[in-house]
Structure formats: C-alpha cells, structure tokens
N, C-alpha and C positions, 0 to 999 in steps of 0.2 A: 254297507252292501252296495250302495250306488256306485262310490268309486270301483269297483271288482266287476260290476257287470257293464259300467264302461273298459273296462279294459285297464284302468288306470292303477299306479300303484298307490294302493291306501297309508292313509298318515297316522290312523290309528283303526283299532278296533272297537264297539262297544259292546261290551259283553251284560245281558241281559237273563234274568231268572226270575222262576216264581220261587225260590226257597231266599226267607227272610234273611237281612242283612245277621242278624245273630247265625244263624246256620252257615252264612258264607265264612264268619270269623272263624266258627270253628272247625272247620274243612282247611280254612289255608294261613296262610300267613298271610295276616294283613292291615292296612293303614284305616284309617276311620277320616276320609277324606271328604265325605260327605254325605254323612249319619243321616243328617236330619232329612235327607231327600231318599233313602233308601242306596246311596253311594258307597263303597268300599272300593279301594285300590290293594287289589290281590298282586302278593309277588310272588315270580313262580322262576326259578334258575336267572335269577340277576335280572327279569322285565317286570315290569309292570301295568296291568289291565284297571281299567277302571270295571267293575260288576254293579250292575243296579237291578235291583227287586221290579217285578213290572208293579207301575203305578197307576194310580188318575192322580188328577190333579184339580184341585178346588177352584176357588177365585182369584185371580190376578188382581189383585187391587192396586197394589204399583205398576200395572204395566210392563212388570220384568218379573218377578218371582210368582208360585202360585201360594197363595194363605195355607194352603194345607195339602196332605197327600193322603192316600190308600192305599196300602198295598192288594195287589191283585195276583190271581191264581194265571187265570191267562193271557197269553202274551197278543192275542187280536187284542183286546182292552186298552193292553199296554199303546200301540201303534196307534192308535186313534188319536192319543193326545199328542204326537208328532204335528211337526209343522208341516209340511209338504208329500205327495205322497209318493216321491221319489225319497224319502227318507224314513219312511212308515214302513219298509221290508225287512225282515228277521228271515237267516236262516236257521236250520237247526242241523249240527254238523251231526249227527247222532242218526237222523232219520233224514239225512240228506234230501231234504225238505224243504224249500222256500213257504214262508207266511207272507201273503202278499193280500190283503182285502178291501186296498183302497186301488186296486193298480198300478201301481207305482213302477211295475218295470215295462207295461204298456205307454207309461208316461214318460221313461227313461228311453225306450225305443224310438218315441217321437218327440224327445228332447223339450217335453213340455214341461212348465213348473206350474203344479199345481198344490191349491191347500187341500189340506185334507179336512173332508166335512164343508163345512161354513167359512170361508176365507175372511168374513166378519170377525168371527169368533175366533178365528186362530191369531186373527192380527190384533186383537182387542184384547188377547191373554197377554200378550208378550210384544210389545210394540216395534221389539229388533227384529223379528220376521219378516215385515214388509221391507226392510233395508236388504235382509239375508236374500229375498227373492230378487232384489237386482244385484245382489252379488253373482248370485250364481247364475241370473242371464249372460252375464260379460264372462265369468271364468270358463263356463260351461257350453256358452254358446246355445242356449234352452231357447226359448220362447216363455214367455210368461201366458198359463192361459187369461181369457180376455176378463173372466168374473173373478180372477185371484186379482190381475189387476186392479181393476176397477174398484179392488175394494183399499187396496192402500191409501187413497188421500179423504177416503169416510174414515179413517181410524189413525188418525194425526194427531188424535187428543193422546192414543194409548203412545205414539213414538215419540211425542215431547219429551214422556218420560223418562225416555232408555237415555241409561247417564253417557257422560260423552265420553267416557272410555271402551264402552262399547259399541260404540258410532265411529271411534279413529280405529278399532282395530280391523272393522268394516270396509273401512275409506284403505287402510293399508291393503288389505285383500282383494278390493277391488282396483286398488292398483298395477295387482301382479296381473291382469285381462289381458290379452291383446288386445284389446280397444275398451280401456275403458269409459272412454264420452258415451257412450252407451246408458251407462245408470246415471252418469252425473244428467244426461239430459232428460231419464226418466226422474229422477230428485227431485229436477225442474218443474217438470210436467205434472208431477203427484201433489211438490207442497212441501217438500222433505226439505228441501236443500233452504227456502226460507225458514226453516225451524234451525236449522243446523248452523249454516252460516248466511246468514241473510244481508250480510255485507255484498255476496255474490253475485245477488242478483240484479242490480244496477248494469252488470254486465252486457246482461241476455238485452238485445237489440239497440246497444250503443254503437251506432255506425262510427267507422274509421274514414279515414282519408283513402287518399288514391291507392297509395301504396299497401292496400290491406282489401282482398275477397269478401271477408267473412267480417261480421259482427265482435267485437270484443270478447265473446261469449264461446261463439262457434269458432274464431282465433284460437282461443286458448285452448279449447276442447281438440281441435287439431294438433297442436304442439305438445298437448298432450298425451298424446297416442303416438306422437313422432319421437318420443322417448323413450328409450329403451327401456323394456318391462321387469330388468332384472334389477332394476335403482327403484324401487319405488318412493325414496323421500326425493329425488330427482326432479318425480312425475308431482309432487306435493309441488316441488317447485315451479314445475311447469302451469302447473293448475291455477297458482296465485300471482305469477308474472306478470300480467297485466291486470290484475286488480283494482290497481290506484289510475288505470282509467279513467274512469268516468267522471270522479270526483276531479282532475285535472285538465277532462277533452275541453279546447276553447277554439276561437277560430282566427285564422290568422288573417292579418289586419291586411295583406296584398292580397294572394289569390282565395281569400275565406275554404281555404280547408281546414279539416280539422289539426290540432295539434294537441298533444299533452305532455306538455313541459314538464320534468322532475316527476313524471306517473311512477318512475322506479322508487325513488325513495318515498314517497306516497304511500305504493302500494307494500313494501315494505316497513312500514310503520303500523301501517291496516294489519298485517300480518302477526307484526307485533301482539297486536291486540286479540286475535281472532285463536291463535293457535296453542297460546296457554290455555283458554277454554276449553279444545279441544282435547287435553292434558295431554300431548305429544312430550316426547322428552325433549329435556333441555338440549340435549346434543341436536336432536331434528329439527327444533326450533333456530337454533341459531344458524343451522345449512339450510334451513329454507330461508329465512329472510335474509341471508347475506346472496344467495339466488334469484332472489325475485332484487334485492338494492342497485345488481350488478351485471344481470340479464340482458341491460342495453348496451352491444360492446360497439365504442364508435371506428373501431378501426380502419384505418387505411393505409395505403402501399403506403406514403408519405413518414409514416413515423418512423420517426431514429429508433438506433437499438436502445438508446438514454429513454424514451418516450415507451417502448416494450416495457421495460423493466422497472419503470416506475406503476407502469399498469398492474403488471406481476406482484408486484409488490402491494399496491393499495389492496388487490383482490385474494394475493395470499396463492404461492406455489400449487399446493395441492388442493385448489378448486378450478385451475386452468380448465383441464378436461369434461369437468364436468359443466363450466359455464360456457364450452364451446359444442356441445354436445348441446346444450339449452338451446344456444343460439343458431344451430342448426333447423331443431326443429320449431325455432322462432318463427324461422326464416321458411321452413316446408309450409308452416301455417299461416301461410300468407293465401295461400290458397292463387287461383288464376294468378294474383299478380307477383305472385314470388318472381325473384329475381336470380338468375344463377350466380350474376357476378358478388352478390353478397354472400353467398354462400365460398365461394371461390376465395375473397377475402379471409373469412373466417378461417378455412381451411391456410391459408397462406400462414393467418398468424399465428397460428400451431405449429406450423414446418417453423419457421424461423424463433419463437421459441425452444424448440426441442435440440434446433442446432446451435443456439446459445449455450444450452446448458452443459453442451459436450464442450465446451472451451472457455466456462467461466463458469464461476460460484454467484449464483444469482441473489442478489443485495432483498432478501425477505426480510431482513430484519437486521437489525445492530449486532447480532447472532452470529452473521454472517466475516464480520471486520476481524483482520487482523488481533487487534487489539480489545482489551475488556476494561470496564470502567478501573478495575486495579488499578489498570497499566496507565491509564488517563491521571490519576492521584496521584501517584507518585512521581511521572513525568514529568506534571505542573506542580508538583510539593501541594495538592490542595483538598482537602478532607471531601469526606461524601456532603453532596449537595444536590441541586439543580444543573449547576454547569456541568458537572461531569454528563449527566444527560440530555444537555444542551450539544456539547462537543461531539458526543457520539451521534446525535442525530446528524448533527452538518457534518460529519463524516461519511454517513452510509450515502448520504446527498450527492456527496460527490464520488463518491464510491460506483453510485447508479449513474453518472453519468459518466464517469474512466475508471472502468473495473480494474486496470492494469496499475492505482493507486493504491491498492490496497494490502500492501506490504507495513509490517512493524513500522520498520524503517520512515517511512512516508506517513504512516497517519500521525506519527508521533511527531514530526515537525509539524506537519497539518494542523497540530492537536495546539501547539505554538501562538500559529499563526490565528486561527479559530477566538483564542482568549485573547489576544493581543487587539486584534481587530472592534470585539464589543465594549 
C-alpha cells in the first residue's frame, strides 16, 4: 500500500486473509511456498500472488525468523507485527476501506519512518529492520523518526545475526538511492558498517593530501553518489575504490604530504577478501575489484596510440566506460579541490579511444591477430607447446604497437623471426 499512496508503481502486491492457508488451497490453484508461515502462491490467469493468513508471531531467537506463528481472525493483529508503520496499512478492495491503526499514511504524508510499537522490539525480532529503515530513508527520501533511530545501535547484537545475504541485497537496494552516502554514513554512526565490513572504517577521518577536500571516507561517499544510479555494482565499486588507503597513506620524504603508493592494488586485494563474505556473485566480485585494481588512470595528452592500447588492453575493452565514468566521479569527489583539467583529460582519453576503434581492431587479446596458434604450428612445423604462446604473445606486442602488422602475411614471417631470434 505505501507504494500506491505515494503515487508510485508498486512491484508487487501482498495479499493477506483471515481464512486458513488449507481454505486458500481449496479455493484456488496453488503452490505451497510457504506453508509453514501461513504463505501460499495462488495462480490466477498466468500471475502469481503470494496470500498469507493474518498471523502473530513468537520469539525471534535468530534474529531473522520468528520460533513460532498464530494464525489470527483479524487483520489490526496482523499489522502490528509489521515492521514500520508506513508498512502496517491493508486495504480491503471489497469495503473500499483502509485498515490503518498505527498511522502509517500520517507518517507516509510526512515522509517519516517509523516502527511500529516499540522500535526495541521490532528491531530485536528481526535485526534486518534496522538496515531496512536506512534503506528506505535514501530510496524514499523519509526521515527516520528520532526514537526509531535511536534504537538501531541498542540492537546490534540482533543485526550481527542477519546472514550476509541479506545485508548485500540491502547494500544493492540501497545503491539504486540518489544519494546513497546517506545510510552508508548513518552505518557509520549506528555501528552497522563495523559489523558488516569493518575493514571500512579505517577510512572515516584518514586525511588526504592537498589535492583531496574531503576525508578518505567522505571522498568516497562523494564518488559515490557521483555514479550513476542505474550501475549499482559501479557504485560497489565506487564505495571500495580507495579502500587500501589507509593501510598505504605514508608521507613524502620532500614536501611531507601525504601519499599512497599502490592503495589501488591494496585496496583491491582487501576487496578480495571482504566481498566473498558478503556472498556477492562471482561475476560482481570480479567487476568490482578489477574497478577498485584500476580506478587510478594515470593518463596524459603525452601518450602514443601504442601506450592507449596497451592501457586498453591491460584493463580489458568493455570496462573502458565504466572505469572512466569511475574516474569521473573520482575526480567530482575531490570536493573544493577538484581540478577541471583532469576531468578534461579523462574525457579526452575516451574521445581518442573511440576514434581508434573506427580505424583499427584494438589488440585485447591474441583473439584479436591475424593468425591462431594452428597457423603458428604448422608455419614453424612445431607441435603445441609454450612457444606457440610465447610467439603469439610477441605478436599482439607488436601488433599494439603498429596495428597496420597484423596481416597473415606479416605475422607469419614475424612468427620466423620471433623463434629464430630466442
């Protein structure tokens, strides 16, 4: 109901009854999806509704499930054991009707997030609640009231519990915000973000050098939000980008500012470690920390097209845009001392890229050559080995540096010269 009386288009419905999950079986066609909590998924012309019996709900003793249910006659009962009370509203299409007895569309009006009851008690049922209420400050743009607050970092013992697959799919949701440094720095301020990733927090007030406004912390949280909302493993990447920080800041032996040499592979290794925890997929895992590896682009007018395209090439085609986009809002999060000409830079070496790729086949890989290890075996008469992928690599080598070599014709003398020479 909350999305409908903001205005918005709802992503699902939850359909709620006081007639027992056996009563619903025998009224419709349907799946037993989640029996043991009074759930059924009714299908009705090709969709699908989830239906739940109104309940209460026992003791949370994990933190995340309740020990036991009740089924209940009325649906106020039901709405009580909700989490917030912009989420505690049933209509009834029948008696065109709103059930509303915590206020919730009072609180929806004034964009407040509030628990329903005892904010103790609702965050000490289910410990992803407190994460859920800064979600939905950043998606929603709410307020949090100040004793729903206040009750999240008294009830850090119940959010240790919540497994970390239900913490990433939180972190993903609250990536889609328009700003989301908003909860990452309420995280901070609760207790949350040292439970979750406590690698983190090193961050928060590690001063930079000159060429940096902000904190490592409030840096990243800026670059964070300077990324477009529609990438959110982007914004993942944004968030771990300067990670390896702190554990790298040192100061430099002439004007003593600070420096942190190699912080990208650093923090890229930290990432390593931090982000299987989080059980992200393998696929996100490997686009963030080839993101956060590569984040630092040293570019300048000076480099040859040979120096482009070995760039290209180390970081891989189809991450160009998204690591210039990074470094964009690398570069926004600099805060006062942002510089335009490095942003100008960046943009440059995307134009000259793009106009490479209209007038050559850019050298990503051995993939790209004339020639395949076949053609390299039988040229030299030499069975499969190491050489043959020794010869292809000093092929693309020089391939990246006169792409106009890379004819049959040419590699296959090359290919000659290459064996003859080791």
């Amino acid at each position: 109901m909350r999305d409908s009386i903001l205005g918005r288009e709802p992503h699902d419905w939850d359909v709620t009854t006081n007639a027992r999950p056996e009563q619903v079986a025998k009224l419709f066609r349907s799946v037993e999806t989640g029996l043991k909590h009074g759930t059924l998924t009714v299908l009705v012309d090709g969709d699908s509704y989830e239906v739940t019996t109104f309940r209460s709900e026992g003791v949370y003793s994990d933190g995340r499930r309740p020990d036991e249910i009740q089924f209940l006659d009325r649906i106020d009962q039901d709405l009580a054991r909700r989490d917030f009370t912009m989420n505690a509203i049933a209509y009834d299409p029948i008696g065109d009707a709103f059930c509303d007895p915590f206020n919730g569309q009072s609180d929806i009006r004034s964009r407040t997030i509030r628990a329903v009851g005892d904010p103790m008690e609702r965050f000490s049922e289910d410990g992803l609640r407190s994460l859920r209420a800064l979600r939905f400050m950043v998606t929603l743009g709410f307020e949090i009231d100040s004793k729903t607050y206040e009750a999240i970092p008294r009830t850090l013992d119940t959010y240790s519990k919540v497994s970390a697959e239900r913490v990433r799919d939180e972190w993903f949701k609250i990536m889609t915000a328009h700003l989301p440094s908003d909860a990452f720095r309420a995280m901070d301020y609760t207790g949350m973000l040292s439970i979750t990733a406590p690698e983190m927090t090193p961050m928060i007030k590690c001063t930079q050098n000159r060429y940096h406004g902000f904190d490592v912390w409030e840096h990243s949280l800026a670059t964070l939000d300077a990324c477009p909302e529609e990438d959110p493993v982007l914004r993942w990447g944004a968030l771990f980008h300067d990670i390896g920080k702190p554990k790298s800041k040192g100061v430099h032996p002439e004007h003593g500012d600070a420096t942190f040499y190699d912080h990208e592979n650093i923090g890229a290794d930290m990432a390593i470690e931090i982000l299987p925890r989080m059980k992200l997929s393998n696929e996100d895992q490997e686009r963030i920390v080839h993101l956060v590896r590569h984040h630092f682009i040293r570019y300048s007018a000076e480099w040859s097209s040979a120096t482009i395209r070995r760039w290209v090439r180390r970081v891989g085609l189809d991450n160009v845009a998204s690591l210039c986009t990074l470094a964009r809002a690398d570069i926004f999060g600099k805060g006062p001392a942002r510089v335009q000409l490095e942003e100008d830079l960046i943009n440059e070496l995307e134009v000259k890229i793009a106009k490479m790729r209209v007038t050559e086949v850019m050298p990503t890989s051995t993939k790209v050559l004339t020639i395949n290890g076949n053609d390299v075996m039988t040229h030299l008469g030499i069975g499969p080995g190491p050489t043959v992928g020794r010869v292809l690599t000093a092929l693309l080598e020089l391939v990246t540096d006169n792409p106009e070599v890379n004819t049959r014709e040419n590699l296959l003398t090359l290919a000659e010269t290459i064996v003859a020479s080791s």
